[in-house]
C-alpha positions as CSV (number, residue, x, y, z in Angstrom):
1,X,0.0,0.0,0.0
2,X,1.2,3.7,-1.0
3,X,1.8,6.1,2.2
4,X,-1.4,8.2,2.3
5,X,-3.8,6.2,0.5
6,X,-6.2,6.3,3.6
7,X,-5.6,10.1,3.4
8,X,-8.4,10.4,0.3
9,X,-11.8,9.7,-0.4
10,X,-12.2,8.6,-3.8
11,X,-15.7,9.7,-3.6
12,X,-14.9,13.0,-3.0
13,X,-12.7,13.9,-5.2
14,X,-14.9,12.6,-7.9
15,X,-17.5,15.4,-7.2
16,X,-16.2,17.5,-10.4
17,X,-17.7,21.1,-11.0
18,X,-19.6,20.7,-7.6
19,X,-17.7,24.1,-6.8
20,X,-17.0,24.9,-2.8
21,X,-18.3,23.8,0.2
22,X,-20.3,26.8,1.7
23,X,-19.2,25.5,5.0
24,X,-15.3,25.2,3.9
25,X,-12.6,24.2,1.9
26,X,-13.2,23.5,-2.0
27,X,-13.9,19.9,-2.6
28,X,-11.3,19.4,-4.4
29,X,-7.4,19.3,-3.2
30,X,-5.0,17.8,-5.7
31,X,-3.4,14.9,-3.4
32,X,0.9,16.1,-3.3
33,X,1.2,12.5,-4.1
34,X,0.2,12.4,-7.6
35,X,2.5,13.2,-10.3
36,X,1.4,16.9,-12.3
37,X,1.4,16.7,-15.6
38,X,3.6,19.5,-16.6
39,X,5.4,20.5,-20.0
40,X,8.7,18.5,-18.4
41,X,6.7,15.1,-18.9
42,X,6.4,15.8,-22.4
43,X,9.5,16.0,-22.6
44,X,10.7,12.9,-20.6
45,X,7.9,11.5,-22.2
46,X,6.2,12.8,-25.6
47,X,3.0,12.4,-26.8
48,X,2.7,9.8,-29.7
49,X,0.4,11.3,-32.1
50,X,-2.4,14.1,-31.8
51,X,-4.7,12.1,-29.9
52,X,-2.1,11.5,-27.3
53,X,-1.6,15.5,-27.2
54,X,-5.3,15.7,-26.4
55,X,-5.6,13.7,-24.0
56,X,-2.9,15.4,-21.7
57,X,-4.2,18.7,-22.6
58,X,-7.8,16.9,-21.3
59,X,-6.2,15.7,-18.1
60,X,-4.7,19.3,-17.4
61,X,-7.6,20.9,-17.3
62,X,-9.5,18.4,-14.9
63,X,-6.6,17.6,-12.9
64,X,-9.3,16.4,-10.2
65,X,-10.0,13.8,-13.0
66,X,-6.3,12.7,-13.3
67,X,-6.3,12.3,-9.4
68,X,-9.2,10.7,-9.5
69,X,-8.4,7.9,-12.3
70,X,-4.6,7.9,-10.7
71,X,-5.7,7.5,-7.4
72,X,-8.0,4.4,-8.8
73,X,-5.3,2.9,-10.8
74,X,-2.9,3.0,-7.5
75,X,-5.9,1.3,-5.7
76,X,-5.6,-1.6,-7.7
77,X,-1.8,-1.7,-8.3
78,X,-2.1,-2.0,-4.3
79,X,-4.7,-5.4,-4.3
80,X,-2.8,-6.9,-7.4
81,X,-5.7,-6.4,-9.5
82,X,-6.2,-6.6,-13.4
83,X,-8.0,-3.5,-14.6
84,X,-9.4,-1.7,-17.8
85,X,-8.6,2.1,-17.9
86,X,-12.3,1.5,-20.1
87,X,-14.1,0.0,-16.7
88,X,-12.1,2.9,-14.5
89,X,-13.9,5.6,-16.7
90,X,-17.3,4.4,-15.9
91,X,-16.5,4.1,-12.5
92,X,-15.6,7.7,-12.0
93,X,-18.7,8.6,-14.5
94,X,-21.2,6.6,-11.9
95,X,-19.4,8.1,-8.8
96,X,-19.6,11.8,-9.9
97,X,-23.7,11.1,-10.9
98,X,-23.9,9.9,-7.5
99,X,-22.0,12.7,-5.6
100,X,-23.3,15.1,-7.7
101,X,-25.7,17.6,-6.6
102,X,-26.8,17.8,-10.0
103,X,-25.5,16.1,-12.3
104,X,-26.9,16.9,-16.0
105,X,-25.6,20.4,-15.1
106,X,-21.8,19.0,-13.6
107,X,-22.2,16.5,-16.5
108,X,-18.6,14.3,-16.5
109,X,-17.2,14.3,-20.4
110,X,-14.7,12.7,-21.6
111,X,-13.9,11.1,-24.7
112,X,-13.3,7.5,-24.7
113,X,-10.6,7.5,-27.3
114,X,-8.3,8.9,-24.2
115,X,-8.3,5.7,-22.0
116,X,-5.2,4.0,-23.9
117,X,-3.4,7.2,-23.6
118,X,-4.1,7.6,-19.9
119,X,-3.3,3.9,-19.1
120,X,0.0,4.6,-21.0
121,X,0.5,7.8,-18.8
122,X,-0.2,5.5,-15.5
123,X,2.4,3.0,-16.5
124,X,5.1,5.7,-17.7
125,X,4.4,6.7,-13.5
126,X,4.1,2.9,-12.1
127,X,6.1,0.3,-14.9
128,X,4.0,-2.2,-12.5
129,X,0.9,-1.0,-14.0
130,X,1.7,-3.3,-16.9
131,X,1.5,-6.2,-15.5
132,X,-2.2,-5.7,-14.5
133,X,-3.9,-4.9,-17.7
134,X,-3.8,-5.3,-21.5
135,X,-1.8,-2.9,-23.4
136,X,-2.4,-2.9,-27.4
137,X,-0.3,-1.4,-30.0
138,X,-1.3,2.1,-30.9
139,X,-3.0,3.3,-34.0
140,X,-0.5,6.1,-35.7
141,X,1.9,5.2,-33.3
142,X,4.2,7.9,-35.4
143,X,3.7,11.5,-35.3
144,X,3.1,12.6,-38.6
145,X,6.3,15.2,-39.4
146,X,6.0,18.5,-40.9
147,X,8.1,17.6,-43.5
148,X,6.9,17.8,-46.6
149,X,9.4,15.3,-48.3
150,X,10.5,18.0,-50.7
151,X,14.0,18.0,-51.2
């Protein structure tokens, strides 16, 4: 187990666009555990097409999500458990409708063409990751160049 996993509710954190507490804090504190996704990973680690691009550009603007499905991912890294980034994504979708306050107006989006990239971001983070679900060769794999081939 991770230090601080206790630390979190999951449940919490999934209330995206619930805004603040009127009695507190904002709902949402990004956990100092989990990695930001800053320009330096692209550069340790760059994105593999356009889609790729998208889907970090996605995750840094709901960096509550990337805690969220982070947080998730660590969760079953921790039992030894095999996972689909897929099933993760409609567990955070059913946990925000049930946290939210109202949820057609806090509506969770996200495309579903992102989970391969995300699960790719997870194991980049954890190698262990891996181990505990299916990993498929990438469509486009190569970034198309701006060369034009004129020489």
């Amino acid at each position: 187990m991770y230090p601080g996993d206790d630390e979190y509710d999951i449940t919490a954190i999934s209330r995206i666009g619930a805004g603040p507490r009127l009695d507190g804090p904002p709902i949402f504190q990004m956990p100092p555990d989990v990695p930001r996704l800053d320009k330096q990973l692209d550069i340790d680690f760059p994105p593999v097409n356009d889609l790729d691009e998208r889907t970090r550009e996605w995750l840094r603007a709901n960096p509550e999500i990337w805690a969220l499905f982070y947080l998730m991912v660590r969760t079953c890294v921790n039992k030894c458990c095999k996972f689909a980034m897929k099933m993760l994504v409609e567990v955070a979708r059913w946990q925000h409708i049930r946290s939210s306050v109202n949820p057609d107006q806090n509506r969770f989006k996200i495309s579903n063409d992102y989970t391969s990239y995300i699960i790719r971001l997870m194991t980049h983070f954890h190698p262990e990751v891996s181990d505990l679900v299916s990993l498929k060769e990438v469509r486009n794999h190569v970034r198309p160049s701006d060369d034009t081939g004129d020489a």
